[in-house]
C-alpha positions as a printed Julia matrix, in Angstrom:
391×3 Matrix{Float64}:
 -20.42  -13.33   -6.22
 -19.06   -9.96   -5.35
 -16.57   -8.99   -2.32
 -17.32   -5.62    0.01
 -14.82   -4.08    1.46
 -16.76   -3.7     4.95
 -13.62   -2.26    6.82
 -10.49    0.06    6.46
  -7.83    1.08    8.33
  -4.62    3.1     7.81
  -1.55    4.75    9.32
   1.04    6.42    7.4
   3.6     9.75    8.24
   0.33   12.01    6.82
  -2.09   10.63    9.53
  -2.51    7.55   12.05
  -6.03    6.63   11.27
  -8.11    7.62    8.32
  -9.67   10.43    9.65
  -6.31   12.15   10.21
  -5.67   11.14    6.57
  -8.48   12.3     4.81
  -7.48   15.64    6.42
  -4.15   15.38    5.25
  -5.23   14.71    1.48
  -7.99   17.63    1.73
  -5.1    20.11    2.75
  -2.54   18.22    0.45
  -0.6    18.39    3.38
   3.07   15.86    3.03
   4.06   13.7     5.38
   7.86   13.79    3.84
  10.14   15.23    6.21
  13.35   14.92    6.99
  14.46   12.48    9.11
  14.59   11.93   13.02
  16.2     8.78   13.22
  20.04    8.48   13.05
  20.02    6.14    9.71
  17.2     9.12    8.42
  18.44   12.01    9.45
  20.13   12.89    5.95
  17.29   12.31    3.79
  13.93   13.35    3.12
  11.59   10.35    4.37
   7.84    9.89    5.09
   8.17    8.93    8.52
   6.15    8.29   11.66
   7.26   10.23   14.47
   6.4     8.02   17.45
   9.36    5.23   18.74
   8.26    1.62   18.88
   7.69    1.82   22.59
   5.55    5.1    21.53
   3.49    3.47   19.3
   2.75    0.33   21.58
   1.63    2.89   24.55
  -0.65    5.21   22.5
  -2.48    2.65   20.62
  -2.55   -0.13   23.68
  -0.77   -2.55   21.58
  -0.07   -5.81   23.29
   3.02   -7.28   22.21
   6.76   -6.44   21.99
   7.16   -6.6    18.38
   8.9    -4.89   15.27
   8.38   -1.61   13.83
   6.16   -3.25   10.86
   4.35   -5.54   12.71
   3.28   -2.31   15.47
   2.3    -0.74   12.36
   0.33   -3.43   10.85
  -1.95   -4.07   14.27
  -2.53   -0.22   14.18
  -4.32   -0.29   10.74
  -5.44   -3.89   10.96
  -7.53   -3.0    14.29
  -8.5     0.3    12.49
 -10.21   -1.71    9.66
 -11.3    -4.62   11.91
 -13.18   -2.71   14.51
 -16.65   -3.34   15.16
 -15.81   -7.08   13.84
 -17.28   -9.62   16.02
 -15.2   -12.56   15.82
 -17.52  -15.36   15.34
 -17.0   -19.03   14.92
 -19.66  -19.32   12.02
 -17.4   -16.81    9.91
 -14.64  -18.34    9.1
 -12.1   -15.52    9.01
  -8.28  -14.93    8.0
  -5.73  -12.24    7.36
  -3.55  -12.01    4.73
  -0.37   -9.19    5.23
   1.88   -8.14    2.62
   5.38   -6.74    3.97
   8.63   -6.37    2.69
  11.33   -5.88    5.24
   9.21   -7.57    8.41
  11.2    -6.79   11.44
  14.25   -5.89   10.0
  14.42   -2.52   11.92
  14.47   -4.62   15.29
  17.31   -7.47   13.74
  19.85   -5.21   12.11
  20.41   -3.25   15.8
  20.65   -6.84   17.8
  23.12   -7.93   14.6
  25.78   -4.89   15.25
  25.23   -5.47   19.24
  26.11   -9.27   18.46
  29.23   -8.19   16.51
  30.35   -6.18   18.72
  29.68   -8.69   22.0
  27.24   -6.7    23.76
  24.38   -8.81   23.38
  23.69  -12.46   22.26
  20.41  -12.19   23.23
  18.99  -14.53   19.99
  15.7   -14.28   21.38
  15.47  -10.92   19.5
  15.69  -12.39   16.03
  12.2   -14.37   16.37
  10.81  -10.79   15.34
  12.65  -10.69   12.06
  11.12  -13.12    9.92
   8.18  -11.87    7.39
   5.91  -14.04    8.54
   6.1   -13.44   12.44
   5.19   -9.96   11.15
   1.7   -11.48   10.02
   1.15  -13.4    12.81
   1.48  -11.0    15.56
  -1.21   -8.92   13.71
  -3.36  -11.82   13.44
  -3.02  -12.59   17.29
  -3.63   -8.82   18.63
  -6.98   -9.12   16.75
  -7.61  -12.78   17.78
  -7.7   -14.28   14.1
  -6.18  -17.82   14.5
  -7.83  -19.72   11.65
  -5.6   -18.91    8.64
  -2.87  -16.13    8.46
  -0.86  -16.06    5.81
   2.29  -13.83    4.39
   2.79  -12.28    0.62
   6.56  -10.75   -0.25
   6.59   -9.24   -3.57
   8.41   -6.67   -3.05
   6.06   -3.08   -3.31
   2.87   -5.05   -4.82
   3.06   -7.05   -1.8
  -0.27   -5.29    0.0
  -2.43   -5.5    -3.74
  -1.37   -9.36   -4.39
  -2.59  -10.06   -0.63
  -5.96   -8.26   -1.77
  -6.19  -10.35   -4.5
  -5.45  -13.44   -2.6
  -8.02  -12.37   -0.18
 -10.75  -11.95   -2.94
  -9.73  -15.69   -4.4
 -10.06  -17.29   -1.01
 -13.64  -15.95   -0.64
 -14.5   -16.61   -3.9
 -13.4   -20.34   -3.46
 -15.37  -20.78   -0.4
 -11.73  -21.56    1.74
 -13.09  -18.27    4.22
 -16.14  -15.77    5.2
 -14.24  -12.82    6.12
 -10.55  -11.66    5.73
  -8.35   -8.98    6.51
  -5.92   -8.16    4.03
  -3.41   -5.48    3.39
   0.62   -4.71    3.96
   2.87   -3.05    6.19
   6.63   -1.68    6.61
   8.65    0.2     8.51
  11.76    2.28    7.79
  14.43    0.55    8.77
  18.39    1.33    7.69
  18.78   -1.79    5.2
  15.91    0.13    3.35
  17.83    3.1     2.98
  20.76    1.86    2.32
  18.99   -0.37   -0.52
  17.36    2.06   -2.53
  20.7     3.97   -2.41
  22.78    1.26   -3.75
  20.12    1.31   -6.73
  20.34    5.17   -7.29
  16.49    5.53   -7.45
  16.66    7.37   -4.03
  16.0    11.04   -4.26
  18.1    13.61   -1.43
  15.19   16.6    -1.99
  10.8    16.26   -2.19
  10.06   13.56   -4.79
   8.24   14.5    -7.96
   6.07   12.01   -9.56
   5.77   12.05  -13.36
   7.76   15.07  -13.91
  10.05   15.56  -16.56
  12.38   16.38  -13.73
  11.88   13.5   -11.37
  14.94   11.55   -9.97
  14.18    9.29   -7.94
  11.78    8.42   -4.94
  11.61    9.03   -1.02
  10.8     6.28    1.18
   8.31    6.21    3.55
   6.67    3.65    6.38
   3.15    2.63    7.47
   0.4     0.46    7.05
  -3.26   -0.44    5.24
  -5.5    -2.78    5.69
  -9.41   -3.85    4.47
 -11.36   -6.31    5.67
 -13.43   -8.37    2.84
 -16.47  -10.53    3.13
 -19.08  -11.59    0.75
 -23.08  -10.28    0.5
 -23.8   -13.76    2.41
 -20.94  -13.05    5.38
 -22.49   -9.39    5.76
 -26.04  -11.24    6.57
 -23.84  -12.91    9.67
 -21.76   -9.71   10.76
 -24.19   -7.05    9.99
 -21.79   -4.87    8.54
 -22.54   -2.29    5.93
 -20.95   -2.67    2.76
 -18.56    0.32    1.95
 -16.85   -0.28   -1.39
 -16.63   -2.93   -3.85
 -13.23   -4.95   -5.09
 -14.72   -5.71   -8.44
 -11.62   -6.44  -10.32
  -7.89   -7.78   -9.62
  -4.94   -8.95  -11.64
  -1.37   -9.5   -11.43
   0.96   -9.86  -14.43
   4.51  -10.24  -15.09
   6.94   -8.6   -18.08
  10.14  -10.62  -15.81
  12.23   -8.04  -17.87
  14.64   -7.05  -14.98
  15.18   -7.55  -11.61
  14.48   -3.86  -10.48
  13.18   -1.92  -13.4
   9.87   -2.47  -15.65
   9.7    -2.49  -19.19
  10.29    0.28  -21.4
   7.07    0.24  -22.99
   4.7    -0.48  -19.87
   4.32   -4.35  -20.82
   4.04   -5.51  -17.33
   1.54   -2.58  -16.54
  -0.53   -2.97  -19.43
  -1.37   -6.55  -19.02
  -2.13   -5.89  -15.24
  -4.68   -2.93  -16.22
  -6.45   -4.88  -18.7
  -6.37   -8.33  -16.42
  -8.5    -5.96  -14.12
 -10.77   -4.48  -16.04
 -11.47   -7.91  -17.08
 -12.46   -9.59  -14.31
 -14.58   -6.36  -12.92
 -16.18   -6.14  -16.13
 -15.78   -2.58  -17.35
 -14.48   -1.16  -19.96
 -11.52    1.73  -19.91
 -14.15    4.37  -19.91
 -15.35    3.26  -17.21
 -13.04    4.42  -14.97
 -12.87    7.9   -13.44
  -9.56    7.64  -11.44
  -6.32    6.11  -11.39
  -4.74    6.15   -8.25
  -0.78    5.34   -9.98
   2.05    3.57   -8.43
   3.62    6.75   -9.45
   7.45    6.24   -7.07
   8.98    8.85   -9.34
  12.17    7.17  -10.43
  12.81    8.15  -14.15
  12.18    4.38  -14.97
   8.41    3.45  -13.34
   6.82    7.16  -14.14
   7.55    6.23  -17.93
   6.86    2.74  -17.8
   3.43    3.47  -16.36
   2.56    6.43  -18.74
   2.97    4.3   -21.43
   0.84    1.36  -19.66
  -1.64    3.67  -18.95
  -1.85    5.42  -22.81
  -1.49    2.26  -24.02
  -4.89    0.65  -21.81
  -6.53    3.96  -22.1
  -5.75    5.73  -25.28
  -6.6     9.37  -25.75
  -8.96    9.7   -23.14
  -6.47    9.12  -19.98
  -8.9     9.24  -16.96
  -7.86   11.79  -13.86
  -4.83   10.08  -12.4
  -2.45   10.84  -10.17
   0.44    9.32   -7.37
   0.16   10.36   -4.08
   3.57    9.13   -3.3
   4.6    12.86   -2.74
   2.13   12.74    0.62
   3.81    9.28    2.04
   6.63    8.86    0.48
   6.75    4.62   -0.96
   5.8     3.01    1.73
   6.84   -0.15   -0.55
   4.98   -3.71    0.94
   2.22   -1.29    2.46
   1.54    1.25   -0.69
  -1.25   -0.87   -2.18
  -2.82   -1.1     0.99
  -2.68    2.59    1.96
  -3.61    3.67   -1.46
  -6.42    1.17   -1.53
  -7.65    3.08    1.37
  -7.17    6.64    0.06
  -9.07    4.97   -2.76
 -12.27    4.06   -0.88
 -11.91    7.81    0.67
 -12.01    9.35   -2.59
 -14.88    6.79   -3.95
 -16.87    7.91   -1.03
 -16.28   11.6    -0.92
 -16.01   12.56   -4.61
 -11.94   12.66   -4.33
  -9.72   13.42   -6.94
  -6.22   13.59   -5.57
  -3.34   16.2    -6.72
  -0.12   14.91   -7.81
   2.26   17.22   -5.45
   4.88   18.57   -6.99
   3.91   18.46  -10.46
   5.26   21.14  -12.88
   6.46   19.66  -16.57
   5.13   16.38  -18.73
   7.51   13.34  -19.27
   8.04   14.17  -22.76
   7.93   11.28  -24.08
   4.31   10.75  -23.25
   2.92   13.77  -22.58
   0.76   12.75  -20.08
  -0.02   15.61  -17.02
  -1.85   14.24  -13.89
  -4.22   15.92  -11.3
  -2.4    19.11  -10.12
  -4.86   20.37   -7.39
  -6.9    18.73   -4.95
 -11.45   18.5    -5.6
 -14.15   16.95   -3.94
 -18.23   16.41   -4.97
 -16.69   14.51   -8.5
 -18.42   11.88   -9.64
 -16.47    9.12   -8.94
 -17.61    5.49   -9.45
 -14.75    3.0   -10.38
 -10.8     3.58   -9.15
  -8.19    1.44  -10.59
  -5.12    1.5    -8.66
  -1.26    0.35   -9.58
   0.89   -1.33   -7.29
   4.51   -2.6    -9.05
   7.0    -4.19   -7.49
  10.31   -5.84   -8.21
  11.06   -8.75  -10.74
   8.34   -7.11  -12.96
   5.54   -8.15  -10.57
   2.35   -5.83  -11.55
  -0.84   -5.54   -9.69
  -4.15   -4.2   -10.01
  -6.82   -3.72   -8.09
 -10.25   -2.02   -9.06
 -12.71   -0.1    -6.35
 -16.19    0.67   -7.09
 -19.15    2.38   -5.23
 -21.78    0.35   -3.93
């Protein structure tokens, strides 16, 4: 049985829907910045420049809700448009997030401390899962929602989980993806770990220090060939292969020699069937700390050998949009499968020199592009996978 990707949706500081983005990638335009907020305003971040109430308005959003849930609905109604919701498909969604409403808690929590609100209604927003479940109601999904929080593979393990469930016959249809917004106990995290970079991030440079954060939101929707017969929606990709892996070498870091990433890679490739020549683009998880960017080169010479495929992290566009990444770059993956994409590495000028390795530098369209594997790593050594091919 294969699963078609029959829906996408996306918002992120480079475009909020994925026309806007596919502009934005074309022009190799960034969407880091610095910062408008008052917990941002010293930093370079990928951020979206409409307030919560802002973002509610201008996209007709029903519910008073957090930051990354507003986000999620945004890019979850994107991808689910044109969806009829049907009782004879059974349908879930599946959302990947990191912080859930943490932007919306840690403001009541200082008003609380200093007595001028004990409004506790407020903290019903913060938990992950409420996150999920708001999405789920603004597009009228009630029959299974569920939550993933592994830190910034979060969005790829809820693909995955999507894929299983369909495969298993548990649903018809599911939306599945990740979402976060920027919130100050993100910023002040990656600081406390020193992986947080003051100027424009550089991904896989011999000069890279460290990465920029960033906020939004992806989303697919998945159903089998048999599900499409129901909907009558056109298939527009294909997830052909998935796998997660663990090197549990550290609680923040990855392996020296790419162990994690390597056994993720080649779980993929596995399951979709292809062999490491058979891909034409790696879209990297790329955050441009001096730890991952190594890690991953050796991963990826490691899986691939001498011929490396085109790759490339277009972290340098969004900044890491941590829970979300897999799901935006799944999206930016389908753009490029369909259009011929390669995508530049911004801000690219020397190798690692331990490995070498020197990813796309410019933008190109019209390739011939026919499987993308894409990298999605987050914390506790939890690596992800997923592989996109054209119809």
């Amino acid at each position: 049985m294969r699963i078609y990707v029959t829906g996408y949706g996306v918002i992120s500081s480079i475009g909020e829907n994925t026309e806007e983005t596919l502009l934005s990638l074309r022009s190799e335009k960034t969407g880091i910045k610095q910062g408008q907020k008052a917990y941002t305003e010293r930093f370079k971040v990928g951020e979206i420049r409409w307030s919560n109430a802002e973002l509610a308005e201008r996209f007709e959003l029903t519910q008073n809700a957090s930051r990354t849930a507003l986000l999620g609905m945004i890019a979850a109604k994107e991808a689910f448009k044109g969806h009829a919701l049907n009782t004879a498909i059974r349908t879930g969604l599946i959302s990947g997030t990191s912080v859930g409403g943490m932007d919306v808690s840690e403001i009541a929590y200082k008003d609380f401390l200093k007595g001028e609100s004990d409004d506790l209604a407020i903290y019903k927003n913060h938990p992950s899962g409420t996150t999920s479940e708001q999405i789920a109601k603004e597009l009228g999904i009630d029959r299974y929602v569920n939550t993933i929080s592994t830190a910034c593979s979060s969005a790829a393990n809820s693909i995955m989980l999507g894929a299983r469930m369909l495969l298993s016959g548990q649903l018809d249809r599911v939306v599945v993806g990740g979402t976060d917004g920027l919130s100050q106990f993100t910023i002040s995290g990656f600081r406390s770990l020193m992986i947080f970079d003051d100027e424009w991030c550089r991904p896989f440079d011999e000069s890279r220090k460290g990465l920029n954060l960033g906020e939004g939101a992806g989303f697919l929707v998945l159903e089998t060939e048999e599900t499409m017969k129901k909907s009558g929606k056109e298939p527009l990709a294909v997830l052909s292969g998935w796998s997660n892996a663990s090197d549990a070498y550290h609680q923040t870091a990855s392996s020296p020699e790419g162990l994690g990433a390597t056994l993720s890679m080649k779980g993929a490739l596995a399951i979709a069937g292809l062999n490491p020549g058979d891909i034409d683009y790696i879209n990297a998880h790329g955050t441009a700390t001096p730890n991952n960017d190594l890690s991953e080169s050796h991963g990826i010479k490691t899986v691939f050998g001498e011929a490396v495929p085109p790759f490339s992290s277009t972290k340098a566009y969004t900044g890491h949009t941590l829970a979300a990444s897999g799901g935006i770059e799944a999206v930016f993956g389908i753009l490029a499968l369909n259009n011929g994409l390669l995508l530049p590495n911004l801000n690219f000028r020397q190798a690692i020199e331990e490995t070498g390795l020197i990813p796309v530098k410019t933008f190109s369209e019209g390739n011939s592009v026919n499987h993308i594997l894409s990298n999605s790593f987050g914390f506790g050594g939890n690596n992800s996978t997923i592989i996109l091919s054209k119809v």
